[in-house]
N, C-alpha and C positions, 0 to 999 in steps of 0.2 A: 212917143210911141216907140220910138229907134231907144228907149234906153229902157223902156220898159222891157223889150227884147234882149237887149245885152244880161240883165238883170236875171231872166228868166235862166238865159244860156251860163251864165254864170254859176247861177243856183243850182244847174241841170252837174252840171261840170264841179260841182263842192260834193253834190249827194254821190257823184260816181267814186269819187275819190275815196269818200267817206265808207262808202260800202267797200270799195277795193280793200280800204284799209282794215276793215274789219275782219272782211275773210280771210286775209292773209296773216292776221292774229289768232284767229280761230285756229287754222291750217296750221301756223304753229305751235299754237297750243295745243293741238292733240297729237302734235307729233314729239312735241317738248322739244322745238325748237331755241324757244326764248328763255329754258330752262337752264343752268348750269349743268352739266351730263361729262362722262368719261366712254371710254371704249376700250371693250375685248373684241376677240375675236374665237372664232372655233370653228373644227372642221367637219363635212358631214358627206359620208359615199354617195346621197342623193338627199336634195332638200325636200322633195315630195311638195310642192305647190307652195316653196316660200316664195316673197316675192320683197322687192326694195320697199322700204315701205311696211311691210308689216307688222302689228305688235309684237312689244316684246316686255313682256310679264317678269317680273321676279317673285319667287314664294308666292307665284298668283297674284302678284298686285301690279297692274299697268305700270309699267318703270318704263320707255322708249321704244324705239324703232330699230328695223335694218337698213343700214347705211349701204352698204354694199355687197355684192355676192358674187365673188371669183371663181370663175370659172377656170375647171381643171385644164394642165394642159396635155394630159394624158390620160386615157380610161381610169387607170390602176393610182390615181389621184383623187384629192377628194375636194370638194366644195371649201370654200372657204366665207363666212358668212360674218361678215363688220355689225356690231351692234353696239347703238348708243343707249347708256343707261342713265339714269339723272343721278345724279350725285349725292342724294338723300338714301338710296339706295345703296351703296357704295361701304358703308358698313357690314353688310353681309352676304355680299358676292364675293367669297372667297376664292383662294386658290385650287380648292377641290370643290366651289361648286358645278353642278353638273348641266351643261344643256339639253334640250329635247326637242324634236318638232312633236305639238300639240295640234289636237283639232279644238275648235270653239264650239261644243257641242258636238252632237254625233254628223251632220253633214253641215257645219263653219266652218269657217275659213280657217286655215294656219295660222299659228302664232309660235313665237320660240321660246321658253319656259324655261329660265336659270332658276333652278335650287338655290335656295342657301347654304353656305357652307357650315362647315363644324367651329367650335371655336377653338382646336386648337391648330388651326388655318391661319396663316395672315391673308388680309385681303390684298383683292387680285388687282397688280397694277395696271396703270394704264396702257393699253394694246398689248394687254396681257392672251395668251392662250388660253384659257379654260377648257378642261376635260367636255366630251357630249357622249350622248348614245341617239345613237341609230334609233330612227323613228319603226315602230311598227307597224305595218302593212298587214290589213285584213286580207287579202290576199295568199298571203301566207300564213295566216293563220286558217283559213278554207283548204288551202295544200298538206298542211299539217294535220289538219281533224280527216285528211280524205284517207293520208297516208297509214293515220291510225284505225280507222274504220278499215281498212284491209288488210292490215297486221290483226286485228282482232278476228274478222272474218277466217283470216288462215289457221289462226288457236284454236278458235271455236270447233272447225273442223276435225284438227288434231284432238283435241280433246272429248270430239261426241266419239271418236272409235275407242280410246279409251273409254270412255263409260260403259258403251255397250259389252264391249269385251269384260268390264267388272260387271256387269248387271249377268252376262253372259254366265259368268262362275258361280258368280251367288245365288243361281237358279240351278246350277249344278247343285251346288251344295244342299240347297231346298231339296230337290227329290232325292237326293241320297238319304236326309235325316226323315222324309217321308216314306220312303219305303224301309228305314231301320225299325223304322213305330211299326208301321204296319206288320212286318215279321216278329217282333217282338209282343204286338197284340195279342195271339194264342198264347203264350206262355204266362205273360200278365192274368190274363185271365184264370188262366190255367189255378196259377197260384191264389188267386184272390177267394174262387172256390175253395178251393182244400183249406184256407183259414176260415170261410164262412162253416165250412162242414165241422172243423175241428172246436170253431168257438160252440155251434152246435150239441155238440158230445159231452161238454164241458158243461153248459147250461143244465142239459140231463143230468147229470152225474150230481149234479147240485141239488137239484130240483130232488131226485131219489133221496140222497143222504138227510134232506131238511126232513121228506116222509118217512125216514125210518128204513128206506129199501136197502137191502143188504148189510155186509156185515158192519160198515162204516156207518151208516144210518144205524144201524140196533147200537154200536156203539155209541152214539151219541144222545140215544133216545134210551135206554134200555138199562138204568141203574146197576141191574145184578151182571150183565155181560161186562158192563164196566170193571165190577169186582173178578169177573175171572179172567179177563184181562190183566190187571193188574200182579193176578198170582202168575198167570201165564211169564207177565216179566221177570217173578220172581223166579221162578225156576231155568229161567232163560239161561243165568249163571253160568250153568251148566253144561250149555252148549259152546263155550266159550271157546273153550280147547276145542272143540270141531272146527270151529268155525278158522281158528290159526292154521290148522292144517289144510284147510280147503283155500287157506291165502297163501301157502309154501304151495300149493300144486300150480295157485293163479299165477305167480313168478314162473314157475319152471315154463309154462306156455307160455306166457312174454318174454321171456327168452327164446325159444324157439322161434316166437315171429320176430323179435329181432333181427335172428340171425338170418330169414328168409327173402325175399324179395318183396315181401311186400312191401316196407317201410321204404326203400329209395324209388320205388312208385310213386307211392302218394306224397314222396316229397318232391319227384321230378316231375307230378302234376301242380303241385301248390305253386312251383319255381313256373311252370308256363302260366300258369294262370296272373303269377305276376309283368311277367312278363309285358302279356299280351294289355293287362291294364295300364302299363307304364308305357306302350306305346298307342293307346286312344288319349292317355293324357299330353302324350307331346303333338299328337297332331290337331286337339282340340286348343292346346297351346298356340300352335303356330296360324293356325284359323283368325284367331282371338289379336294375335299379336299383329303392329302395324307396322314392321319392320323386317316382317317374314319373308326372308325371299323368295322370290315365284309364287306368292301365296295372293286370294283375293284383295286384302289390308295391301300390301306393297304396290298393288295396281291403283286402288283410291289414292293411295297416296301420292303416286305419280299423278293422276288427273287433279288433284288438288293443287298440287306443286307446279302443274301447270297454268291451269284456273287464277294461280297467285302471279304467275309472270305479268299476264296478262293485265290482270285487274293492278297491278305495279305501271303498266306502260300505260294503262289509262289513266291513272293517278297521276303521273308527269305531264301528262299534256291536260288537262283540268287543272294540274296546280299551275302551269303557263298561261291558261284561260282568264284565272283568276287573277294573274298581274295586269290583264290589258285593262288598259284602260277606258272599255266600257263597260267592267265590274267589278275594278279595283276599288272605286267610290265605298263600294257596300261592307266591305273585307277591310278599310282602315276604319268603316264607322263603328263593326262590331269589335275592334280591338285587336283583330290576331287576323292570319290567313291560312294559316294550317296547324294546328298544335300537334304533330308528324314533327314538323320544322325547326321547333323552337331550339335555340343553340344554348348550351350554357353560358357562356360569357356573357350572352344578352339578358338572358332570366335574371343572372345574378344582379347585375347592373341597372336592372330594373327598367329596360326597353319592353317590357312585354303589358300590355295591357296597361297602358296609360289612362290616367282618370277613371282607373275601377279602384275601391277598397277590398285591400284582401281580408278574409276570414281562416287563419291557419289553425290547425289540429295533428299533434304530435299524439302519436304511440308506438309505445318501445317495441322491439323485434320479438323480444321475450313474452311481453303478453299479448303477441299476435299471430304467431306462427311455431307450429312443430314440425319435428320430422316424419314422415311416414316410415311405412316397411322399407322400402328402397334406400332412404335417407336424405329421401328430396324433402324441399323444405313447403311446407303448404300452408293454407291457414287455417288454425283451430279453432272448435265449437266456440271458446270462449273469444275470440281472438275476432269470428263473426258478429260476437253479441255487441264487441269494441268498436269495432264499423259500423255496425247497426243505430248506437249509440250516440257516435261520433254525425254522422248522417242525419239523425233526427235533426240535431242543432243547425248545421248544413240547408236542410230544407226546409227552415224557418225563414231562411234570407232572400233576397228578391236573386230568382233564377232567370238574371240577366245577363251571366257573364260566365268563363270559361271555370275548368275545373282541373285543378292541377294534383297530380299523388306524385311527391317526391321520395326517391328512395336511398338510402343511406345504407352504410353498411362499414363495419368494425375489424373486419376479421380479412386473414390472408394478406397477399401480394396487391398492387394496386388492382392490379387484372381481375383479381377475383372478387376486389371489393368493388368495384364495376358492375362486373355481373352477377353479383348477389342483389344489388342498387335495383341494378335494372328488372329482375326477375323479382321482387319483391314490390315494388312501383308497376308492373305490368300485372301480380295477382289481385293484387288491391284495386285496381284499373276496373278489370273485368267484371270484380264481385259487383262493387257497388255500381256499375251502369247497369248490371242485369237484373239488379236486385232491387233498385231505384228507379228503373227502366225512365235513364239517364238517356239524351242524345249525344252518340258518340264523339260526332264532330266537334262538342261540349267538352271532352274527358281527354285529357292528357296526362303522361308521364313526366318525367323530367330524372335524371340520373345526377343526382350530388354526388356519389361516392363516399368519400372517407372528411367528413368535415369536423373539425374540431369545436365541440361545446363553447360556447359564451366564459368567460373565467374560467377556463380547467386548460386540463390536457388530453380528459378522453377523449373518446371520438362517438358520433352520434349514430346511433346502432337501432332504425327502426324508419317508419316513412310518417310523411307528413302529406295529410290531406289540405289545401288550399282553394277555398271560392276565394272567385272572385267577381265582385257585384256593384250594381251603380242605386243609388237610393231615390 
């Protein structure tokens, strides 16, 4: 009996063991204890609920723990946070990768999140420093969207007195061009009479001559009057010399009214009458133009200009929205986060739209654009039917992906071939979204400038449309 008991107590005392031992293999296996592992370190103005002990992810994949977390010894210091990574990992935690505090889902727990580096990084030695950023705080992000709701509140404001004040003008202007009709009604009229009267007279006068009435009708109707008309010409001859002398007397009276007053009259009437039309053309000018100063156009155009600040400071903190990270997720899946954004050196290089195939389409500057009257450059009848063209093929493709119009340009100083780039890339932009009723957020630009042809030396003088689409 007495060993039957030691037995039991023995056996009680092997399972405790046995279970000790296992949790404490567990405990180090998910801490990766038992692992081979190395250590950096990095600093941080507030860890926001790290804690010893909690994960530590690399490129997202459970790689260790935090070992330790030093505390500052002065406000204006920052945290100092010891992390073990396993040594399998250790190939691409560079020296420029970067750490983060992360949440695990929208309300989990912390975890600390090293990037991978670049490769042309060496990896980060051991109780190396590593670059961090500052974790972001919804908190401040609710401070920011509050701050910007009251900046827009305060534009909005400024901007309803400008409107009204142009709504104000161009209701001036209305009753002015309705009371110019209105007075000018009688005389319209007036006149539209006297040509019904006179078309009138004219019907008559036709109508007689078809029957025969008077002398013009018997002439047309009347065979023998015909004949003595004809002699009548004959003898006309005759009056020939009359008639020279009655044109020596018509001279001598145009000369006398030359020399009288009346001809610098009716030309210092013809000179106001010019006048007075040359000046309803320049105020209907300056009406019309959006650049007129003091005019209704310069007033929209200031509330536009404002209208645009505004909806610029709301773009900036939308596009800071879009970095955080609870709707960054959506913005790396579709490929891009603002086609505003895209930089050249990354386009070129081919950071932009990863895992999409592109669809490129070249046309030359020459069969796409002319000069207007002014000398600006736009785009022509035929130059639309080359878009149009170009486009059909375009919207055969699966419209899954962003749309890029690069613009090129040949001519001038860099400067200019810049901005010819870019103003030829922003008209092609606008046709084809309006014309395709495209989503804009969809249609981007991109400024090549002066880029030199494949095997040559010219240079490429015209824009290129690019999809880009997933199958």
């Amino acid at each position: 009996m007495e060993a039957n008991k030691k037995f039991m107590v023995g056996l009680f005392v092997a399972g405790a063991l046995l279970l000790f031992a296992l949790g404490l293999f567990l405990i180090g296996n998910s801490t990766q204890l038992f692992t081979k592992s190395f250590e950096v370190k990095a600093d941080f103005a507030k860890v926001t609920g790290l804690q010893v002990g909690s994960k530590v992810r690399v490129a997202g994949m459970d790689a260790g723990a935090i070992t330790v977390i030093e505390v500052p010894a002065s406000p204006s210091a920052k945290f100092r946070v010891h992390v073990r990574i396993v040594e399998t990992m250790h190939p691409i935690v560079r020296q420029d990768s970067i750490a983060t505090i992360q949440t695990d889902g929208l309300l989990g727990n912390k975890f600390l999140d090293v990037g991978a580096g670049t490769e042309g990084s060496p990896p980060a030695p051991k109780n190396a420093l590593i670059p961090s950023k500052e974790p972001f705080d919804l908190g401040d992000l609710m401070d920011q969207m509050s701050e910007t709701v009251k900046n827009v509140n305060l534009l909005m404001a400024g901007v309803k007195d400008e409107v009204i004040t142009a709504l104000a003008n161009i209701s001036d202007v209305a009753h002015s061009a309705n009371r110019l009709i209105k007075t000018s009604t009688p005389q319209v009229r007036a006149i539209m009479e006297s040509s019904n009267r006179i078309a009138a007279n004219i019907r008559e006068i036709s109508d007689g001559v078809r029957d025969g009435r008077g002398a013009v009708g018997a002439l047309f109707n009347d065979p023998q009057l015909a004949e003595d008309v004809k002699k009548t010409i004959h003898d006309a001859g005759a009056t020939v010399q009359t008639i020279r002398e009655t044109s020596d007397r018509a001279r001598s009276i145009i000369t006398k009214v030359d020399d009288s007053d009346i001809v610098p009259q009716v030309r210092k009437t013809v000179q106001n009458m010019e006048q007075i039309t040359l000046q309803v053309k320049a105020a209907v000018e300056k009406f019309q133009s959006a650049s007129g100063e003091g005019g209704v156009a310069e007033n929209l155009q200031r509330a536009l200009a404002d209208a645009h600040e505004a909806m610029s400071d709301l773009s900036d903190d939308t596009e800071a929205l879009k970095h955080n990270f609870l709707f960054r997720g959506y913005f790396k899946q579709r490929g891009f986060f603002d086609l505003a954004s895209i930089n050249l050196p990354d386009y070129k290089a081919g950071k932009f739209a990863k895992g999409f195939q592109r669809y490129p389409t070249w046309i030359e500057a020459a069969d796409l654009f002319e000069k207007d009257p002014k000398g600006v450059e736009v785009i022509s009848a035929s130059g639309k039917q080359k878009l149009d063209a170009a486009m059909a093929e375009v919207m055969r493709l699966p419209r899954n992906g962003p749309l890029i119009v690069e613009g090129y340009s040949a001519e001038g100083e860099a400067s200019q071939q810049y901005l010819d780039a870019r103003r030829r890339a922003v008209r092609v932009q606008a046709y084809i979204t309006d014309r395709f009723h495209l989503r804009p957020a969809y249609v981007g630009t991109v400024v090549m400038g002066a880029v030199k042809a494949q095997g040559g030396a010219q240079f490429l003088d015209g824009i290129k449309i690019v999809s880009y689409y997933k199958k």
